[in-house]
N, C-alpha and C positions, 0 to 999 in steps of 0.2 A: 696929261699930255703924252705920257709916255705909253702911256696905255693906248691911244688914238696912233701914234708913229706905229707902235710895232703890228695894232692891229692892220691898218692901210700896209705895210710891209707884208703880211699875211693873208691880206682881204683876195691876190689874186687867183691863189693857190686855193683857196676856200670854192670860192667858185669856179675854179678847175674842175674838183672834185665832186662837185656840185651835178655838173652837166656829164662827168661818168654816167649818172643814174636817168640825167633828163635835159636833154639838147638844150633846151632853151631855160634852164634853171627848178621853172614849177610845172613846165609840162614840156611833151614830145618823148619821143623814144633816145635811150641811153647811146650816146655817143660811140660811138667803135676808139679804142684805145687800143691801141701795139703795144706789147711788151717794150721798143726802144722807146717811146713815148714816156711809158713810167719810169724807164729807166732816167730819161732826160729831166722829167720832171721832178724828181727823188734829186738828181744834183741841183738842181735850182735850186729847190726847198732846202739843202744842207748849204749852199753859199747865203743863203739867205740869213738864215739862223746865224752863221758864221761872222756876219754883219751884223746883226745884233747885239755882240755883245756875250760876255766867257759867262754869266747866269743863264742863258737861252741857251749857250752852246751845251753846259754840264747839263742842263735839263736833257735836252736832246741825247745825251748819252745816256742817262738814265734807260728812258724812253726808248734806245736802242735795243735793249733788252726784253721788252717789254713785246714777245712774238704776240698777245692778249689783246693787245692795244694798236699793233703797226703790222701791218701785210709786207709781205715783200711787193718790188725791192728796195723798199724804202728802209724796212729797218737793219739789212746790209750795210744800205749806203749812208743811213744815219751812223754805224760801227764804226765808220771811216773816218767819222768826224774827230779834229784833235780840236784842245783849246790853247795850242800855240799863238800867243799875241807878241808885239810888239814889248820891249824891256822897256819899265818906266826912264827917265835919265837919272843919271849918276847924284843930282845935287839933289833930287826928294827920297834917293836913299838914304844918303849923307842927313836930310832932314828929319827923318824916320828914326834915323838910329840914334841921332842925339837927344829925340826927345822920350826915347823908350830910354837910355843912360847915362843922360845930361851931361856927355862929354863929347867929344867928336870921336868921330872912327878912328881916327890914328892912337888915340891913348887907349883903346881895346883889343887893336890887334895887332902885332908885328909884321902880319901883311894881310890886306883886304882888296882884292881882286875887283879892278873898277867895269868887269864886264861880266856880265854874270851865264853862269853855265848852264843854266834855263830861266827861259820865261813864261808863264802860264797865266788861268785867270784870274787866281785870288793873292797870287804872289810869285817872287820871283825869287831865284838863288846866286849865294856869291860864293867863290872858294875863296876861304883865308888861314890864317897861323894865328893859331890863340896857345901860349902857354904852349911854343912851343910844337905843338901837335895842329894837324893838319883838320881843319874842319869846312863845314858847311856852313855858310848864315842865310836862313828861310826866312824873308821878309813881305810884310801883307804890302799891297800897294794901295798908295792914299789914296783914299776917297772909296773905298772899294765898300766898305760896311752902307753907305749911303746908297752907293750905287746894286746893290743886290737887294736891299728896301725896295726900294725903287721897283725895280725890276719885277719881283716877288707879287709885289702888290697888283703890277701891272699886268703880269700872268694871269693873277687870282682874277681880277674883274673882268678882263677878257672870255675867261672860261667859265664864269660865273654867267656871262650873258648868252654864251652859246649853251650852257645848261637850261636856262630857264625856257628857249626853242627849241633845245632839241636835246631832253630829255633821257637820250640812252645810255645802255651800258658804257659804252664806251667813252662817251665824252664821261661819265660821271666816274670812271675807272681815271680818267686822268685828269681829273679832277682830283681825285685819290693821292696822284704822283705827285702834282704839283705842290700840294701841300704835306704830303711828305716828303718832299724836297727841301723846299721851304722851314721846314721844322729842323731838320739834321743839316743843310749848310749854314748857318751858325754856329754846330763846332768847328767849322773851318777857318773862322773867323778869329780864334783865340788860338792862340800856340800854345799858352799855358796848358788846354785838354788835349791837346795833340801830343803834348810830352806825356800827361800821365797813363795816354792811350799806350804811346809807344813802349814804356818802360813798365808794363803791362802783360802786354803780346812779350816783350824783349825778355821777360822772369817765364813766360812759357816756354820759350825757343832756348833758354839759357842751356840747355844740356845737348841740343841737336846741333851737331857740328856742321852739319850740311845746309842753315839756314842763320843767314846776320841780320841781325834789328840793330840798325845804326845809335849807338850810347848818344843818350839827349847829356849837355851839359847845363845843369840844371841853373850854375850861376849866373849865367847867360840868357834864359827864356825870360822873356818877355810876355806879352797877352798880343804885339806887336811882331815881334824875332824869336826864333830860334835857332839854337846851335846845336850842331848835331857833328859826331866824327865823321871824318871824310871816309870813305869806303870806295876803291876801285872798282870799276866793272862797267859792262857793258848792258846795254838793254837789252831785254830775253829776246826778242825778235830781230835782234840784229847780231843773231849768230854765226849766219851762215858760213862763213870762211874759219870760224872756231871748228864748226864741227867740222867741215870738210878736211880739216887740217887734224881733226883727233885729240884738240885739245880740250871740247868738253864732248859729251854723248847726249844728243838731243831726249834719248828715252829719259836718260837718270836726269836731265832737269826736269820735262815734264811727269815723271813721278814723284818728284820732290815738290813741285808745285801742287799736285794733286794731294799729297801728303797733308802738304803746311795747311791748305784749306781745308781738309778734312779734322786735322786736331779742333783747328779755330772752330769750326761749325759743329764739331760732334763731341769734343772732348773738352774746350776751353771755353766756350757758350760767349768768347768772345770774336768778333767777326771784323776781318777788314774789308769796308764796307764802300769801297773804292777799285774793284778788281780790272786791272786793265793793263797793258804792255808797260807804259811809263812808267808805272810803278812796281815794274819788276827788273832787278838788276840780275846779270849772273859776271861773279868776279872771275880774272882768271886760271885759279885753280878750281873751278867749278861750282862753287857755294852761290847759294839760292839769296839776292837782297830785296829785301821787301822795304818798300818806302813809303811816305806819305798816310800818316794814324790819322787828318783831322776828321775822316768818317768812320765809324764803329757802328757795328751794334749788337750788344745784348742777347744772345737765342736762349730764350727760357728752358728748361730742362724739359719741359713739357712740348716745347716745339719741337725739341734732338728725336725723341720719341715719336713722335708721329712721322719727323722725317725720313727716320728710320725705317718704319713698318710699312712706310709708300714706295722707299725706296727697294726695298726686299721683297717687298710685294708684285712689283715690276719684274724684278728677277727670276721670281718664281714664275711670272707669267697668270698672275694672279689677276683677272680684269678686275673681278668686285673689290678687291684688298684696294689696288689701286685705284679705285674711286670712293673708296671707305677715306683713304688717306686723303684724296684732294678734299672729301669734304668736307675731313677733320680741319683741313688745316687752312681752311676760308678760300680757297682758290674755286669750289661750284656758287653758285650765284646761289639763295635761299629758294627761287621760282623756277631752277633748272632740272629740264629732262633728261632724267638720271640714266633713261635709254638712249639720248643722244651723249652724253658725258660717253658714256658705256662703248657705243660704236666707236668712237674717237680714240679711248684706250684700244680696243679690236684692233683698227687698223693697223698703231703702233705699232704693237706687238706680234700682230700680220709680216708687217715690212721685217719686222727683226727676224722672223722666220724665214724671211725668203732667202734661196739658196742660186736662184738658175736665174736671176737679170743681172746686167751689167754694173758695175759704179757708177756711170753718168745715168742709169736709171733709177738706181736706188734715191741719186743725191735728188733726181727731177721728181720723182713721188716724196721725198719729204720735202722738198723745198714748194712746188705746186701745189698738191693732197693736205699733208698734214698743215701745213702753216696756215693755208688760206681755209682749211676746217677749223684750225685749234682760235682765227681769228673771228670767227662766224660763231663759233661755241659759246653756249651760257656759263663760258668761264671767264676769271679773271684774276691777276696775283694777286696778293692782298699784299700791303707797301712790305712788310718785312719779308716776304720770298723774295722781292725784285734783287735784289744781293747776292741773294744765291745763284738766281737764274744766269745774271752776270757772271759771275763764277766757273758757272757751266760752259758759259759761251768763251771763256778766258782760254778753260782746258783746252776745249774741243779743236779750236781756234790752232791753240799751240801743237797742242799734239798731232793734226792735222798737216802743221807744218813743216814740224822736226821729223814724223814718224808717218810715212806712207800709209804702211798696213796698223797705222794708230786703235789700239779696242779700248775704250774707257773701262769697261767692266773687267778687262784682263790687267789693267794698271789698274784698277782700285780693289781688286782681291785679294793682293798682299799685303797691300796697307794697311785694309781692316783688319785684318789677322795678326799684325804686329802691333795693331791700335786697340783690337779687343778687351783689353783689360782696361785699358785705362778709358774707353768706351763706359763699357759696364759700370765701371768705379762711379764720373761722373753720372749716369743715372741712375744709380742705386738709390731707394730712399723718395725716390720722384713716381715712381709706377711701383704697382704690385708686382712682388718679388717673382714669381712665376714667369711672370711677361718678359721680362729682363733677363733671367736664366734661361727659359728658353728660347729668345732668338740668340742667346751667345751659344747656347749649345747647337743651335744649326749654324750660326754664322760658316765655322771651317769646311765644312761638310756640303752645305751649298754654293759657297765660291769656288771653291773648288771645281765640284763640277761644272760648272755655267762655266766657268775660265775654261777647263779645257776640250766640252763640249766646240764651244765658242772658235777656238785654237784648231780643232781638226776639221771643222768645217771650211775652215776657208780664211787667214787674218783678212785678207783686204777686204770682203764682204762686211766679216765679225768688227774690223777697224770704224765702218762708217757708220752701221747700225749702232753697234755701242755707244759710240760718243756721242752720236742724238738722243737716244735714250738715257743715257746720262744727265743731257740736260732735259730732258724730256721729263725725268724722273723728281730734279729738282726743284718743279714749276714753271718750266720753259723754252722754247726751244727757241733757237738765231744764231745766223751765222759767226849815241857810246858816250859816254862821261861817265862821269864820277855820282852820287848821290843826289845832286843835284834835279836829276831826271825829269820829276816829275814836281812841280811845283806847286 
């Protein structure tokens, strides 16, 4: 039944899309479509989903990232999407919490805050005093394990029948997602793995003073709750009047963001697999809070490595490297023309070159050109890049927005150079010793350059092209309280 509701919620939009290609569905000539037309139709399709239900919504952010899979403007306007819900009421938290430590709320905390300081879709948050010290309590809300089943299942059959008619990359690309979805929201479901995520990440970050991984309290987690210290701060994106006012410096947080992602993904091989505004705090003396472990993932030592060699191979301006690396690393299709892959890096790194058009024309060639070639292309992410891709669109996003003349490549040339060793370190042992020694031996020596290349040509050109190539490089391209943030 659930499968029939959401499909009839979707069936109008289907054949919207439909008559793009053919007036009357199976024949006549392709409909004329406006740019405002898609635009209007892109917010229908996201209030839609919105109505659905916080599993459709988190899919749909996935899927936001996903330039492979979604054209503009849809996958914009999918970015836009929160999973802000309604708070369950006060008496099934109370219900919750008694039956995860068979006492009531009042003999656990000295004060437990009956309105909670976010609400989301797999749970919500309360501020209270435990022992004294001022915490968080992250509770699942009921019925939520049934209700993502549910859902899940209802996803898979629906796209299970639109594969078996129509057979393409694309439907069968998210098909991909769906069920990589599907597989990793069920750590979100335990808090027990969300703590040993956090305190994880939190032994890596233990020494960097510029970033807080809120302390899990371990007597307190449940597979139901958790408790975590309270940490002040506000959301990254809702800095404006901090910085305008000099209390933090939009650069030094999105360098430090770009940092903290770069250890997890190159250095720590563990990944927060969640990257998104709500789950990033900045407190206000300027430290970086990173929230919400229940998605992770794993990068094999063998992935760091190829990322690397795709990513530097971009830099160097390398077309064949950089199509050596997409198809080391599952992103060309097995049946793809390796001369169309080929023109699609060309262009890229065309645009990166270009010196004499405007900003509104640089963004209308990647936003037009590239996107709507890289979604016609015999490529596609394979589920564990879509994380990074995300990642990409996090920075670019931020940096974007704090920093005018923002260049990704001129913020991430210092970091690797201060990251090099402990780079190296983690891949030593993984690849033949040569391969490893030698890209650390050019690392300094070509950031370098390209950084200040980059810088005397022009930051507001070098700002926009970079940061697409950025994400570009990682597998894809798209555009205040307490801890509580992000639920």
């Amino acid at each position: 039944m659930r499968a029939l509701v959401v499909s009839a919620r979707l069936l109008p939009f289907v054949l919207s899309f439909l008559r793009d290609r053919r007036r009357w569905i199976f024949f006549g000539a392709p409909l004329p479509r406006t740019a405002a037309f898609h635009q209007r139709r892109a917010d229908r399709i996201v209030a839609t989903i919105a109505d659905l239900g916080p599993v459709f919504v988190k899919l749909a952010q996935v899927l936001g990232a996903r330039a492979d899979l979604v054209p503009e403007p849809y996958i914009s306007t999918l970015g836009l999407l929160h999973d802000q819900v309604p708070p369950v009421p006060y008496e099934a938290v109370e219900t919750t919490m008694r039956d995860a430590y068979g006492v009531p709320v009042e003999m656990l905390f000295e004060r437990f805050d009956r309105e909670p300081i976010a609400a989301a879709s797999l749970g919500q948050v309360h501020r209270a005093l435990w022992k004294g010290e001022d915490v968080v309590v992250k509770i699942l809300r009921p019925g939520v394990e049934e209700m993502v089943a549910v859902d899940i299942r209802a996803a898979a059959r629906i796209i299970a029948f639109v594969e078996k008619r129509w057979p393409n990359r694309h439907v069968v690309a998210l098909r991909g997602a769906i069920e990589e979805f599907g597989a990793r929201v069920g750590d979100e479901l335990d808090f027990r793995k969300e703590a040993q995520v956090a305190d994880e990440i939190g032994a890596h970050f233990a020494g960097n003073r510029m970033v807080v991984i809120p302390r899990v309290k371990h007597e307190m987690t449940r597979q139901r709750v958790l408790v975590l210290e309270y940490v002040e701060g506000r959301r990254i994106d809702m800095l404006g009047d901090w910085i305008a006012t000099g209390k933090v410096q939009g650069r030094t947080i999105v360098a430090t963001v770009m940092e903290m992602y770069i250890q997890m993904m190159l250095v720590d091989g563990l990944f927060h697999a969640d990257p998104h505004p709500g789950n990033l705090m900045v407190t206000p003396d300027g430290r970086l809070v990173l929230l919400d472990f229940g998605m992770a993932v794993r990068v094999p030592r063998e992935m760091r490595l190829r990322l690397i060699d795709t990513v530097f191979a971009a830099i160097r301006g390398d077309v064949d490297g950089i199509v050596d690396g997409f198809a080391s690393l599952g992103v060309i299709l097995p049946d793809a023309n390796r001369a169309a892959i080929r023109a699609l890096v060309t262009k890229l790194l065309a645009i990166a070159s270009e010196r004499t058009v405007t900003r509104e024309r640089l963004e209308k060639l990647l936003a037009e050109q590239v996107l709507a070639e890289l979604f016609e292309a015999p490529v596609v992410l394979p589920s564990d890049l879509v994380y990074f891709a995300r990642t990409a669109s996090l920075i670019e996003g931020l940096g974007t927005r704090y920093d005018a003349h923002f260049n990704a490549i001129e913020f991430a040339s210092p970091i690797a150079l201060r990251l090099r060793g402990r780079i190296m370190a983690s891949l030593r042992g993984d690849a033949p010793a040569q391969t490893t020694v030698d890209w650390v031996t050019e690392l300094g020596g070509l950031l370098g350059e390209v950084a200040g290349v980059m810088t005397r040509a022009g930051k507001e050109i070098a700002g926009i092209v970079g940061g697409r190539l950025f994400a570009a490089g990682l597998g894809g391209i798209s555009k205040t309280g307490g801890n509580g943030a992000s639920a």
